[in-house]
C-alpha positions as CSV (number, residue, x, y, z in Angstrom):
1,X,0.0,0.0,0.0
2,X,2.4,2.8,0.6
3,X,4.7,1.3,-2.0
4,X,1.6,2.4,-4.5
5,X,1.1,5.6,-2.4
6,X,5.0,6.7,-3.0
7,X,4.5,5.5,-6.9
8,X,1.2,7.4,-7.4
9,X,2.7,10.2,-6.2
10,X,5.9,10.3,-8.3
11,X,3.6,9.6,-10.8
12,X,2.0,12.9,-10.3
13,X,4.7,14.9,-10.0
14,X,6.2,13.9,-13.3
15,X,2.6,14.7,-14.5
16,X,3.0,18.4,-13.2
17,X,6.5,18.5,-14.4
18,X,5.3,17.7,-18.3
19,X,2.2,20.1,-18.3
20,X,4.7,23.1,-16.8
21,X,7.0,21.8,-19.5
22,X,4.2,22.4,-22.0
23,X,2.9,25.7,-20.5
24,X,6.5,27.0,-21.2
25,X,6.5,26.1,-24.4
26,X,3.4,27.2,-25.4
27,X,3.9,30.5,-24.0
28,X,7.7,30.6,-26.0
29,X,5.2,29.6,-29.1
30,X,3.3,32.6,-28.5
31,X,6.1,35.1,-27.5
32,X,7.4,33.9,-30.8
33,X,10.3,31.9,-29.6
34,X,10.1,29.1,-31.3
35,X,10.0,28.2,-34.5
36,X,6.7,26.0,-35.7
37,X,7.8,22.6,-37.7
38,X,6.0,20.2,-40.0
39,X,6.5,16.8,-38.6
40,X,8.8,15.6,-41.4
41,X,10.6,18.9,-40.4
42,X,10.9,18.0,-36.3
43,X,11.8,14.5,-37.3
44,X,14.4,15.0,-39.6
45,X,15.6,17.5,-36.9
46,X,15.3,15.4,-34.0
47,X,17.4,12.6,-36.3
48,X,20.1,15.3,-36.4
49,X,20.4,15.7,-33.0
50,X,20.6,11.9,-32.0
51,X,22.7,11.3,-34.8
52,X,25.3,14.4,-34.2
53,X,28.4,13.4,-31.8
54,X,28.4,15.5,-29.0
């Protein structure tokens, strides 16, 4: 039972952490921050980044 409580609740948090994540980013969207993709365009730069050495 308080195994579930502790996983619940870590469960939440990353839940919060994700939609603050997306509130940020939205709000970059509209201050005109970032730049809006197609999705072959965020894929192909999302393969660039993986594929890149650091």
């Amino acid at each position: 039972m308080l195994v579930q409580i502790i996983r619940n609740r870590q469960i939440e948090r990353r839940r919060d952490e994700i939609a603050q994540n997306g509130r940020k980013a939205l709000n970059a969207y509209r201050a005109g921050e970032l730049k809006s993709y197609t999705a072959e365009e965020a894929i192909a730069e999302l393969r660039n980044i993986v594929d890149s050495p650091e």
